[in-house]
DSSP file (Angstrom, degrees, kcal/mol; ACC not computed):
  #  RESIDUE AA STRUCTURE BP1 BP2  ACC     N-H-->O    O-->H-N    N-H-->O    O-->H-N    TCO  KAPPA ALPHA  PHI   PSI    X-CA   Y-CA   Z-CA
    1    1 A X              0   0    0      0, 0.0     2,-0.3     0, 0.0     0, 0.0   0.000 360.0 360.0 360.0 143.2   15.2    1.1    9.6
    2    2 A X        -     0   0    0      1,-0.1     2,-0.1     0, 0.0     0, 0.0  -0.540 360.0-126.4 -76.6 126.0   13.5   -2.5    9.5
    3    3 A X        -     0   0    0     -2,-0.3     2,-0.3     1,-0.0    -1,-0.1  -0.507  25.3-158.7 -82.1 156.3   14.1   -4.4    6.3
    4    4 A X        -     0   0    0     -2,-0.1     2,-0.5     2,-0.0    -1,-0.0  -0.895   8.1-156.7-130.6 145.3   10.9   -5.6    4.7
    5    5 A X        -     0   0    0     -2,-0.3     2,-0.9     3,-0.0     3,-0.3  -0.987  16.0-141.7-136.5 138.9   10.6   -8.4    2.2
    6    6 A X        +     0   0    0     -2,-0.5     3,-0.1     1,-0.2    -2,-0.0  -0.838  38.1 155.8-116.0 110.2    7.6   -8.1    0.1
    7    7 A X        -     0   0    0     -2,-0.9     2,-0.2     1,-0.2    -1,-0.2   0.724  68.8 -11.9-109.3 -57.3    6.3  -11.8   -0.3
    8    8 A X  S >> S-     0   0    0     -3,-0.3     3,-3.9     1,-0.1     4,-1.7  -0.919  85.4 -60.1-158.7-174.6    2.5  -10.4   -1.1
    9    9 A X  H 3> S+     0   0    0      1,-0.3     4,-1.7    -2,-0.2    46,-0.1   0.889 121.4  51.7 -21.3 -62.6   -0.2   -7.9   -1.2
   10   10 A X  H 3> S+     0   0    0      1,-0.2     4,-1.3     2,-0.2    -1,-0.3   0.627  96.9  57.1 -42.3 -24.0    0.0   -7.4    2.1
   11   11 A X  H <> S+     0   0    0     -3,-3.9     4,-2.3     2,-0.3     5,-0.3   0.858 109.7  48.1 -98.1 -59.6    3.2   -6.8    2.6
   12   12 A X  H  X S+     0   0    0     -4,-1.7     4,-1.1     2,-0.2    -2,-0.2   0.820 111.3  56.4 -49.6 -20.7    3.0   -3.7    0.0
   13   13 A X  H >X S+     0   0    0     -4,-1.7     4,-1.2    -5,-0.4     3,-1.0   0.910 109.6  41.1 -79.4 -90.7   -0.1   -2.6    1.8
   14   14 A X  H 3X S+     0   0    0     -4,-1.3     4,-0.5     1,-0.4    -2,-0.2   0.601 120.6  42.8-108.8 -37.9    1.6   -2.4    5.2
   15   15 A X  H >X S+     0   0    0     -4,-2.3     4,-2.2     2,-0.2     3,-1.0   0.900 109.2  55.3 -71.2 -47.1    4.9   -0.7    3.7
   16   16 A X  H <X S+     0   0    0     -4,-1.1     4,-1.8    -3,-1.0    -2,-0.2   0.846 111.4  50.7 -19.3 -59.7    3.1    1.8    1.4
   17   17 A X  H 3< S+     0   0    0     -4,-1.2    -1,-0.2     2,-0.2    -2,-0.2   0.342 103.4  55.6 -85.6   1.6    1.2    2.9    4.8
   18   18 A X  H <X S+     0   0    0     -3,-1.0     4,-1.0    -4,-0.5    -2,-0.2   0.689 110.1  43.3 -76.5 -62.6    4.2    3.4    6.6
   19   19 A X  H >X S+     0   0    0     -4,-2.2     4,-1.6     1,-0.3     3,-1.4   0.954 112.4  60.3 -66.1 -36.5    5.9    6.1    3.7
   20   20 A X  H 3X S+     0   0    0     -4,-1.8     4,-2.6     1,-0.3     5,-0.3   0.896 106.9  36.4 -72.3 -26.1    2.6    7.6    3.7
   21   21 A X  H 34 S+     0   0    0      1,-0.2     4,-0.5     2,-0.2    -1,-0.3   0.575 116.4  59.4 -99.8  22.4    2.5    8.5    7.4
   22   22 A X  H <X S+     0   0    0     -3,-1.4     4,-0.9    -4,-1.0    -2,-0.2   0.854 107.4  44.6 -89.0 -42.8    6.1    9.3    6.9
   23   23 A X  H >< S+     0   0    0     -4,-1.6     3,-3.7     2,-0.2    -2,-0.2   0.986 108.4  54.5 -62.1 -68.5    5.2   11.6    4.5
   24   24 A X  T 3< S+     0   0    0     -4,-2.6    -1,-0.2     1,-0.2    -3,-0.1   0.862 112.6  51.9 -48.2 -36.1    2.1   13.3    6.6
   25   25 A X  T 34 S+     0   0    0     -4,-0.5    -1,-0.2    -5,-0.3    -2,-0.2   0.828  84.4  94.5 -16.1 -66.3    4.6   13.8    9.1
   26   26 A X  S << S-     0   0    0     -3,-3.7     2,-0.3    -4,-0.9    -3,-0.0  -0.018  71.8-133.2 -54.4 170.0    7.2   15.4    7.2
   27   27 A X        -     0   0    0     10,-0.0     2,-0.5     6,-0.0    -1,-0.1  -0.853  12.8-151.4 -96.8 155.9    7.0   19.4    7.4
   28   28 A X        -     0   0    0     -2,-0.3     6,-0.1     1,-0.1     3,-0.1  -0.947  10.8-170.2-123.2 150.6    7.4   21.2    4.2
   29   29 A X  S    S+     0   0    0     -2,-0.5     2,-0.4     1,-0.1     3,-0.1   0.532  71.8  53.5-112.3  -2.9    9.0   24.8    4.4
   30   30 A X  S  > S-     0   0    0      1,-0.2     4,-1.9     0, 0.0     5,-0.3  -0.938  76.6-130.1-139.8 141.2    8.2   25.6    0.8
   31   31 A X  H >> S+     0   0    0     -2,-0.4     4,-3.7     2,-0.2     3,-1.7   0.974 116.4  52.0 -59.0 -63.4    5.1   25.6   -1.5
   32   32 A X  H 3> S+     0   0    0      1,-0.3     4,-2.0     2,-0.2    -1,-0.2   0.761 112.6  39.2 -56.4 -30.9    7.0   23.9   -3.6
   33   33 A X  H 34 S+     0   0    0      2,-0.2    -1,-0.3     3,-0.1     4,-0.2   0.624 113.5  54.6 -77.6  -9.0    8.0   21.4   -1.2
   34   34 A X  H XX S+     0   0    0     -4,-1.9     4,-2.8    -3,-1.7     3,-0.7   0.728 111.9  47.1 -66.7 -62.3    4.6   21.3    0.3
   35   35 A X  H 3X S+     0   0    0     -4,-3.7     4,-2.6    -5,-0.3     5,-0.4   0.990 115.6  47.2 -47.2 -60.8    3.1   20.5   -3.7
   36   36 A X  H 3< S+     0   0    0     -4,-2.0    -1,-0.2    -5,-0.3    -2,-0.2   0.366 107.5  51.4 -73.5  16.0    5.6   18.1   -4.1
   37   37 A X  H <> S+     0   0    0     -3,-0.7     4,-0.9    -4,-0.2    -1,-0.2   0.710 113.6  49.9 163.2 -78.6    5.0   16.3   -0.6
   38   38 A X  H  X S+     0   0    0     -4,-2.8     4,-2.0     1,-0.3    -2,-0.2   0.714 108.3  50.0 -79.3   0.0    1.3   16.1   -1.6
   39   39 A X  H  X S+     0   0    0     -4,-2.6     4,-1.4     2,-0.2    -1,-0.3   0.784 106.9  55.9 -54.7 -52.3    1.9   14.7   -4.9
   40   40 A X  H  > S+     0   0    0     -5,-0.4     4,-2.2     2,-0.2    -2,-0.2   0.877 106.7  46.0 -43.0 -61.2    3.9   12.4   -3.4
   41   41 A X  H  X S+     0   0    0     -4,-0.9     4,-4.7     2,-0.2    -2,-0.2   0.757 107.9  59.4 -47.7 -53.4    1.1   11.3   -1.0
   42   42 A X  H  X S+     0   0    0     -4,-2.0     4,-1.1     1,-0.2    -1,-0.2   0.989 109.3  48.9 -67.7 -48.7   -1.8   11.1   -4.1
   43   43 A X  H  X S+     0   0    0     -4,-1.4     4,-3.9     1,-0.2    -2,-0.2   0.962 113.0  39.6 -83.5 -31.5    0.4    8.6   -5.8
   44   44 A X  H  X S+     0   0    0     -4,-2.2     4,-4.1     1,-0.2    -1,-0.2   0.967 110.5  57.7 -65.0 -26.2    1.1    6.4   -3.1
   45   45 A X  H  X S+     0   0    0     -4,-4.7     4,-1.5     1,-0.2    -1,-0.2   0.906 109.8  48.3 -51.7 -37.3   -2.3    6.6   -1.9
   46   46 A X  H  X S+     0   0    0     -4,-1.1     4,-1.1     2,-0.2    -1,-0.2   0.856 107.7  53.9 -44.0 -47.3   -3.0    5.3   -5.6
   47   47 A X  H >X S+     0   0    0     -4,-3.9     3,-2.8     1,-0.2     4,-1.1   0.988 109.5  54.4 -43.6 -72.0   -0.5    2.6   -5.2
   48   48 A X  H >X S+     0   0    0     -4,-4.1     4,-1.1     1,-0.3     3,-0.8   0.723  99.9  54.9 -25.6 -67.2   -2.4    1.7   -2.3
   49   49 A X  H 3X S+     0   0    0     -4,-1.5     4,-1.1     1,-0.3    -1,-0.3   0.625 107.0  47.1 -40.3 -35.7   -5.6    1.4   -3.6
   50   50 A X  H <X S+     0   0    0     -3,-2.8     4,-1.9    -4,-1.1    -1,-0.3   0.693 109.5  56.0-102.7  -4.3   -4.9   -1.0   -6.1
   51   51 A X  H << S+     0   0    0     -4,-1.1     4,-0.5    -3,-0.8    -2,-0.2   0.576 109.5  53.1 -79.5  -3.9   -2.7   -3.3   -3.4
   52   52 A X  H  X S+     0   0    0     -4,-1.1     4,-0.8    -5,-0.2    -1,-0.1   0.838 107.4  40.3 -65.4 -63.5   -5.6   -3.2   -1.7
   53   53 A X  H >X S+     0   0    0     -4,-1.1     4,-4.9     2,-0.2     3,-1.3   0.960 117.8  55.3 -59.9 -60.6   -7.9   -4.4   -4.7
   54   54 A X  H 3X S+     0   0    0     -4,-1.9     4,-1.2     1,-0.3    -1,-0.2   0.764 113.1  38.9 -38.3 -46.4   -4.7   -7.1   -5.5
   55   55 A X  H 3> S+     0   0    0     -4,-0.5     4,-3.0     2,-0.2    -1,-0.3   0.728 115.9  56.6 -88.1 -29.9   -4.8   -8.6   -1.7
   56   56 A X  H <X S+     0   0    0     -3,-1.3     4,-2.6    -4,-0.8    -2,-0.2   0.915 112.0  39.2 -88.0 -54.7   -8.7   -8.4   -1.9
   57   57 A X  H  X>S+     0   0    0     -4,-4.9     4,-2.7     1,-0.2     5,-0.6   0.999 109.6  59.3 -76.3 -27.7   -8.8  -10.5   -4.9
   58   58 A X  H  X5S+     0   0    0     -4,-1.2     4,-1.4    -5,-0.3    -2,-0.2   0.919 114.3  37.9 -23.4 -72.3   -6.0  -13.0   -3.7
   59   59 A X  H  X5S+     0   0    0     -4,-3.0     4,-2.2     1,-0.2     3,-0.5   0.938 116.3  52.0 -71.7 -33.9   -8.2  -14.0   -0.3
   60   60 A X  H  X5S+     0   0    0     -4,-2.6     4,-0.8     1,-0.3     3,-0.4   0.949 113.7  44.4 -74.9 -58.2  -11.6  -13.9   -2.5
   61   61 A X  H  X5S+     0   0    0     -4,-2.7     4,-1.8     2,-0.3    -1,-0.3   0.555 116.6  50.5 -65.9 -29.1   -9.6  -16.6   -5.3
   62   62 A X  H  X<S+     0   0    0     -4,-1.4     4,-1.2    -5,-0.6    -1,-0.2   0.949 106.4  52.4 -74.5 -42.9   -8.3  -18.8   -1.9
   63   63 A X  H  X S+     0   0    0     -4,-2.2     4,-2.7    -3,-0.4    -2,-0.3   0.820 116.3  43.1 -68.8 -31.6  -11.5  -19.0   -0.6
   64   64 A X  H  X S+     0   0    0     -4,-0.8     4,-2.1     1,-0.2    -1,-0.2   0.865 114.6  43.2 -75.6 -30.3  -12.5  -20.3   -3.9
   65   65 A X  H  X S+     0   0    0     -4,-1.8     4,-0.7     2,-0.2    -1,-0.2   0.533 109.0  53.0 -65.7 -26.2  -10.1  -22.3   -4.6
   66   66 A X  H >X S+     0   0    0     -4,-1.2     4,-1.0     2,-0.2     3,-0.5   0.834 111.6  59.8 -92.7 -28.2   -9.7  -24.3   -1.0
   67   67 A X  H >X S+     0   0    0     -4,-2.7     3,-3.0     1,-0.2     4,-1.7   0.984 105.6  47.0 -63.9 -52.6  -13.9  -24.7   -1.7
   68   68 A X  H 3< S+     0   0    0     -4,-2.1    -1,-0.2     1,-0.3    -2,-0.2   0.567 105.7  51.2 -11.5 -44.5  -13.2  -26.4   -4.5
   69   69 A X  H << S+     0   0    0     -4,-0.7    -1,-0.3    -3,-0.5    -2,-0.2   0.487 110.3  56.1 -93.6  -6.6  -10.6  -28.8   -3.3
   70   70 A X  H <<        0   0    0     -3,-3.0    -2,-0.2    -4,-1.0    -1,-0.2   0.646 360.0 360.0-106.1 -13.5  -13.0  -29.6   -0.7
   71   71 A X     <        0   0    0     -4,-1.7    -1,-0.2    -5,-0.1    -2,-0.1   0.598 360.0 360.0 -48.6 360.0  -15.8  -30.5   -3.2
């Protein structure tokens, strides 16, 4: 497996969406592995969602910041 260094949003974004389609993958052979599977999946997708928001405001706060320095 490829080591990952997580530097910034992005980087949690793109590793987060790797274990989830490791997860959708997987088979589960049991309800109970099958709950806990999709459980799994709702939280990273949560994770997700807010590394999303995180990266989102990062570039929206650069753009503001590099207008600024150009005033």
């Amino acid at each position: 497996m490829q080591k990952r260094y997580i530097r910034k949003p992005s980087d949690v974004r793109k590793l987060l969406s790797e274990q989830l389609n490791i997860l959708r993958e997987m088979k589960a052979k049991t309800n109970e592995d099958k709950i806990k599977r999709a459980k799994a999946i709702a939280y990273i997708s949560s994770i997700s969602l807010y590394a999303m928001r995180d990266g989102d405001l990062e570039e929206r706060l650069k753009i503001l910041e590099d207008s600024l320095k150009n005033e």
